[in-house]
VEXDREN-2710 file (C-alpha; in Angstrom, 1 decimal):
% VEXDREN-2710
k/r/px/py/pz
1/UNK/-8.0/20.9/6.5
2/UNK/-8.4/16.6/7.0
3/UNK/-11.8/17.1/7.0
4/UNK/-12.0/19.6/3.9
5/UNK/-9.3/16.9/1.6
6/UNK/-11.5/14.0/2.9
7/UNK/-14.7/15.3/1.3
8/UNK/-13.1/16.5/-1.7
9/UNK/-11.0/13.0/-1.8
10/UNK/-14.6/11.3/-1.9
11/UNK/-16.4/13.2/-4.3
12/UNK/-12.9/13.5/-6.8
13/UNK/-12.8/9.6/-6.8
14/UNK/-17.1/9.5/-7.2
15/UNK/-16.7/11.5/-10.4
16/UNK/-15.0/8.8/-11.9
17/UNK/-17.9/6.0/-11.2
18/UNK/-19.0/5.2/-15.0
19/UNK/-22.4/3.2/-13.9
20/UNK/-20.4/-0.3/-15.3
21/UNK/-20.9/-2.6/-12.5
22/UNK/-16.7/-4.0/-12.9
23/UNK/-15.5/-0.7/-13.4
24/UNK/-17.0/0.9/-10.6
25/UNK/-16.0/-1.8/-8.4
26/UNK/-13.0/-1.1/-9.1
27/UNK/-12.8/2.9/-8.2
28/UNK/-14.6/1.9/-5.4
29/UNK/-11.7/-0.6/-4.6
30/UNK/-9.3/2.3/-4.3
31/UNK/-11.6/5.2/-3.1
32/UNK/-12.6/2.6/0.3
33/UNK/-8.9/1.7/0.5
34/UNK/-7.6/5.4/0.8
35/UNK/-10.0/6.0/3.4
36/UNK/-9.0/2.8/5.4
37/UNK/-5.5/3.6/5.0
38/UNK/-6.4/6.8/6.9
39/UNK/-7.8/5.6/9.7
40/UNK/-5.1/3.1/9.9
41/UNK/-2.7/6.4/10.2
42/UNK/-5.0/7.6/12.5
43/UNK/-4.6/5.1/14.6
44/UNK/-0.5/4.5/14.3
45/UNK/-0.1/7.8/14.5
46/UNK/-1.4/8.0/18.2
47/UNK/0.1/5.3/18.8
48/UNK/3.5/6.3/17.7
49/UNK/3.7/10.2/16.3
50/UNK/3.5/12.4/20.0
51/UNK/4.0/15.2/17.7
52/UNK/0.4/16.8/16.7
53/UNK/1.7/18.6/13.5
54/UNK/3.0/15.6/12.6
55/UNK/0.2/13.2/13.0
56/UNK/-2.3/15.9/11.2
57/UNK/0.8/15.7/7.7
58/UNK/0.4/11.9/7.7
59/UNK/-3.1/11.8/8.3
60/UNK/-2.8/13.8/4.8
61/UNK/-0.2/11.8/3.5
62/UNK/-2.1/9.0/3.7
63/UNK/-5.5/9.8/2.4
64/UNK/-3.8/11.1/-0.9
65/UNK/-1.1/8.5/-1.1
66/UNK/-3.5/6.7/-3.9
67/UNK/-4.6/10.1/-5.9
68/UNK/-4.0/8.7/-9.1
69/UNK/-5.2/5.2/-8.8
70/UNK/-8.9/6.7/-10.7
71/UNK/-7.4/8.4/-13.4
72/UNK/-4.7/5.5/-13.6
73/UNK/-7.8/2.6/-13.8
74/UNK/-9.8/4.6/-16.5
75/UNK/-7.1/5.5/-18.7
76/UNK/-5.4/1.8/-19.1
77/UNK/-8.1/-0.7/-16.6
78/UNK/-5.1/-2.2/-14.4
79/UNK/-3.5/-1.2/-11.4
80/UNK/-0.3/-2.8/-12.2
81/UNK/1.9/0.5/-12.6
82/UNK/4.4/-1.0/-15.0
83/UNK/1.5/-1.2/-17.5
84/UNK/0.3/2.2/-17.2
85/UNK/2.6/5.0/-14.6
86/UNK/4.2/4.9/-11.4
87/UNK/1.0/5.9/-9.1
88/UNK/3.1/7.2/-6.5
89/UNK/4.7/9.6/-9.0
90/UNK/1.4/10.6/-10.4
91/UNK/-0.7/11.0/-7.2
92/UNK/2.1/13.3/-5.4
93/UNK/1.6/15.6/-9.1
94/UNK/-1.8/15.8/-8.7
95/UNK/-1.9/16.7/-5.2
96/UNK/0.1/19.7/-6.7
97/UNK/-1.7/20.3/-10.0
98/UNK/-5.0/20.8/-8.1
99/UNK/-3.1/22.7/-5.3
100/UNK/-4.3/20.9/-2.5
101/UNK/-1.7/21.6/0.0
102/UNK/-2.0/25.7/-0.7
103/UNK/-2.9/25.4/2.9
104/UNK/0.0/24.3/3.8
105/UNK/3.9/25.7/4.5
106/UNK/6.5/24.8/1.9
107/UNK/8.4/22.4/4.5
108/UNK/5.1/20.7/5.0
109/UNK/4.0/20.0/1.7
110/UNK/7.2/18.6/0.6
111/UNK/7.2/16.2/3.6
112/UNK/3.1/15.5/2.3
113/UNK/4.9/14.9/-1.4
114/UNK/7.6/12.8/-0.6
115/UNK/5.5/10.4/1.1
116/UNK/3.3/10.3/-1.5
117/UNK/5.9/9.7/-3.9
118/UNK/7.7/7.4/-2.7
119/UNK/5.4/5.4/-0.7
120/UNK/5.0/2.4/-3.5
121/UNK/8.7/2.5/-3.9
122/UNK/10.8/-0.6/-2.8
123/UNK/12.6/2.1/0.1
124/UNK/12.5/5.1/0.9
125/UNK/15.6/7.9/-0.2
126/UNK/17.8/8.4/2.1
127/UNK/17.1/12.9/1.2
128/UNK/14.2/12.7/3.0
129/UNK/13.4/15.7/6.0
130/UNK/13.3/13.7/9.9
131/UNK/10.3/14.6/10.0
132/UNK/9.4/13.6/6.4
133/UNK/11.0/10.1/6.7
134/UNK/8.4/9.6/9.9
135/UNK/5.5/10.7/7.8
136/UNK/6.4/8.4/5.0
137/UNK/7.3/5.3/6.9
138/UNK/3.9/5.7/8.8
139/UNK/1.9/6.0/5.5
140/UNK/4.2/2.6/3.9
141/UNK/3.3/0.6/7.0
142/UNK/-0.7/2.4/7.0
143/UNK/-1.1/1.3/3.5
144/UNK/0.2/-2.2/4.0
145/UNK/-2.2/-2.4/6.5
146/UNK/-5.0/-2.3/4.8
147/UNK/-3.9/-4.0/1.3
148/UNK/-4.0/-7.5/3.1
149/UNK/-7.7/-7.4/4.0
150/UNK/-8.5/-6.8/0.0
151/UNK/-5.9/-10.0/-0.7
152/UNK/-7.7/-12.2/1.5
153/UNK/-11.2/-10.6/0.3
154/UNK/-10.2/-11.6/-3.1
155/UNK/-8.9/-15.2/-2.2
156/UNK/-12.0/-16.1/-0.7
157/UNK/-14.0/-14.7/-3.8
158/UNK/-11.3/-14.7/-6.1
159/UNK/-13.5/-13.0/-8.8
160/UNK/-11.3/-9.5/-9.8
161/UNK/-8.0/-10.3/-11.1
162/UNK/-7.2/-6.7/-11.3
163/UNK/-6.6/-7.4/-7.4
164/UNK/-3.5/-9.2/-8.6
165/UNK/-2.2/-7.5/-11.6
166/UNK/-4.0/-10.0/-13.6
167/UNK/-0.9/-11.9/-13.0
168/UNK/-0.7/-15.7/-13.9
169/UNK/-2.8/-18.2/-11.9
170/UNK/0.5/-20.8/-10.8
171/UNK/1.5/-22.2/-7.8
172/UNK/5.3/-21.7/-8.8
173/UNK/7.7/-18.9/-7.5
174/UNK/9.8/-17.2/-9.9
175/UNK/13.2/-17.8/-9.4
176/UNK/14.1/-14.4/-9.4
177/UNK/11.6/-14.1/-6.8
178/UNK/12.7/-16.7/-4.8
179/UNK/16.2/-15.8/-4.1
180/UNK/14.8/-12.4/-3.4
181/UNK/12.4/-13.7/-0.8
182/UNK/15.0/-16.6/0.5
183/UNK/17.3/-13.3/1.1
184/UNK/14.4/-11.5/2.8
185/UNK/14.3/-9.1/0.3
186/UNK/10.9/-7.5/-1.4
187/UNK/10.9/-8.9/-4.8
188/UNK/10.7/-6.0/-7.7
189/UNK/7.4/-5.6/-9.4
190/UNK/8.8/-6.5/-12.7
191/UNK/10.2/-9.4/-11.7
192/UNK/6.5/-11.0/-10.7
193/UNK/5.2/-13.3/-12.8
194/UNK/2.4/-15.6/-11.4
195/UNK/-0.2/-14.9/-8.6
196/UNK/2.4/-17.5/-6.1
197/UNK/4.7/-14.8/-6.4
198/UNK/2.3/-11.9/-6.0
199/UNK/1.2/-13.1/-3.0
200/UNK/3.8/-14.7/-1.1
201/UNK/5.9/-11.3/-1.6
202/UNK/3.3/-9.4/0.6
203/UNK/4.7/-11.9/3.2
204/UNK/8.1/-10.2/2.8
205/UNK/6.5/-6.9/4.0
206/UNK/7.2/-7.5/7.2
207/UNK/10.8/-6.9/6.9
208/UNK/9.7/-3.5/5.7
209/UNK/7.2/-2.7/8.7
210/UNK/8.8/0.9/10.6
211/UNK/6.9/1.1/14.0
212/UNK/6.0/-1.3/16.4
213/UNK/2.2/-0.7/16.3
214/UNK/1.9/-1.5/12.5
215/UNK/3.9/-5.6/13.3
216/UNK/1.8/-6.2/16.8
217/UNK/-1.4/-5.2/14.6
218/UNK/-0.2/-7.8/11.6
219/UNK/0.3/-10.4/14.2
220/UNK/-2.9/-9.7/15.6
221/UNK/-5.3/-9.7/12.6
222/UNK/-3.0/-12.9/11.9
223/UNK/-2.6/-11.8/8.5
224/UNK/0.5/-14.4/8.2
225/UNK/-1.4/-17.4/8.8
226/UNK/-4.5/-16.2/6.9
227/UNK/-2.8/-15.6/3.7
228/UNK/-0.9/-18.7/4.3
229/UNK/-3.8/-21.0/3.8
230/UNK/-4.1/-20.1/0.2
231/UNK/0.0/-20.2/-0.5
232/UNK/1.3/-23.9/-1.9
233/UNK/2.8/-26.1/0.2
234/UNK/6.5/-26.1/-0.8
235/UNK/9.6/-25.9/1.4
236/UNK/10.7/-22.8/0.3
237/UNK/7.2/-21.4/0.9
238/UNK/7.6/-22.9/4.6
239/UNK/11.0/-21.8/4.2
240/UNK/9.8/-17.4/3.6
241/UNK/7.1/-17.9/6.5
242/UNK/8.7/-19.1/9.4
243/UNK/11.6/-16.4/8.7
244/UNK/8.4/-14.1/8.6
245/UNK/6.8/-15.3/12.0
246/UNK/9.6/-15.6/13.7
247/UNK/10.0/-11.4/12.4
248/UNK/6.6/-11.0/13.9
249/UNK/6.9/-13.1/17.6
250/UNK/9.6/-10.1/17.9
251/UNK/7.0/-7.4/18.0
END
C-alpha cells in the first residue's frame, strides 16, 4: 500500500506544477520534502518502532502529513498557515475525502489521521491511541528532520522568502518570543514576527524531539551549530543555544 500512496502522492502534487518557474519551485519544495520526511520515518522507525504494523502506519503518516501544502500554496501563495488554513487539519481531510486509507482498518486510519492532524501542532492531545501517540511523535520528529536542511538551503541562497513566512528580515527577537524561548518553550506561530524569531525557534525543537535516534541524528548533521552561524550574536541568543546543546550532549 506505501508503494501504491507514494506514486499517487507524486503524481497528486505534479498536477499542481503551473510551468511558472517560482511557483513550481515552490510545490516542488513540499512534494521533495514529504518524500524526505519518509525516508527519515523509514529510518527512525527501524531504529525505534520493533512493531512492523506500526512502522508500515508511520511510514503513511508521514508521506501524507503535508497533503495540503499544494492546494494550500495555489489557493493563497504562502505556507504560513495563519494566512491561509491549518495544513495539518486540511491534509488529514483530504487523506479522507479522496479515501486513501480505504485499505486500511478503522483503528488504523484514525492513528494515520491524528498524526496528520496534529503533527504541526505545538503538542500533541493527550486522546491519542498508544499506538497512535508513537506514530505521531515519529512523524513530528521525521518532519523536523528534514525542515532544517531547507532553512540552511535557504540561508545560504536566501532567495524564497516563502521559506520563512515572508516574515520580516530583523535581527531582533520578539519579546513574546523571547520569554518563550528563555523558558524553553516553542514560541506560537502568531506570535513570530521577524525572520530572528523564525529561525532561532526551530532551535527550541529540540525540547520537542520523542526518540533518541531523531536528537543523535540533529547532533550529528550538527544542525545546531549550522544554523547558528546565521543567528545574531546576542546574549540571549547564546543564552537559547547552549540550553539547546547542552539538550543534545544528552542524546
Amino acid at each position: 500500500m506505501k508503494q501504491q500512496l507514494k506514486s499517487f502522492f507524486t503524481a497528486y502534487a505534479d498536477r499542481f506544477l503551473a510551468g511558472e518557474a517560482d511557483f513550481d519551485r515552490n510545490i516542488l519544495l513540499k512534494r521533495d520534502h514529504s518524500l524526505r520526511v519518509l525516508r527519515e520515518a523509514e529510518a527512525l522507525a527501524a531504529a525505534e518502532i520493533p512493531d512492523a504494523e506500526t512502522r508500515n502506519l508511520t511510514e503513511i503518516a508521514a508521506l501524507l502529513h503535508d497533503l495540503s501544502r499544494f492546494e494550500q500554496f495555489r489557493k493563497f501563495r504562502t505556507y504560513n498557515d495563519l494566512a491561509s488554513f491549518d495544513h495539518g487539519n486540511r491534509s488529514a481531510e483530504l487523506a479522507e475525502e479522496m479515501r486513501l486509507l480505504d485499505g486500511l482498518d478503522a483503528a488504523a486510519q484514525t492513528d494515520i489521521l491524528d498524526a496528520i492532524r496534529h503533527h504541526n501542532k505545538l503538542a500533541l492531545p493527550e486522546n491519542l491511541s498508544p499506538r497512535g501517540a508513537v506514530i505521531a511523535r515519529a512523524v513530528r520528529d521525521a518532519d523536523k528532520l528534514d525542515i532544517f536542511p531547507i532553512l540552511l538551503e535557504y540561508l545560504a541562497q536566501p532567495d524564497n522568502e516563502v521559506v520563512v513566512l515572508n516574515l520580516k528580515p530583523s535581527p531582533e527577537l520578539t519579546p513574546a518570543v523571547l520569554n518563550d524561548m528563555l523558558a524553553g518553550r516553542c514560541p506560537k506561530l502568531r506570535d513570530l514576527k521577524t525572520k530572528t524569531d523564525f529561525l532561532v525557534a526551530k532551535l527550541l525543537w529540540i525540547n520537542d524531539l520523542n526518540f533518541r535516534h531523531s536528537l543523535r541524528e540533529f547532533r550529528r548533521r550538527d544542525y545546531v551549530g549550522r544554523l547558528s552561524r546565521y543567528l545574531p550574536d546576542t546574549p540571549e541568543v547564546r543564552t537559547i543555544r547552549a540550553a539547546v546543546e547542552a539538550r543534545l550532549a544528552q542524546a
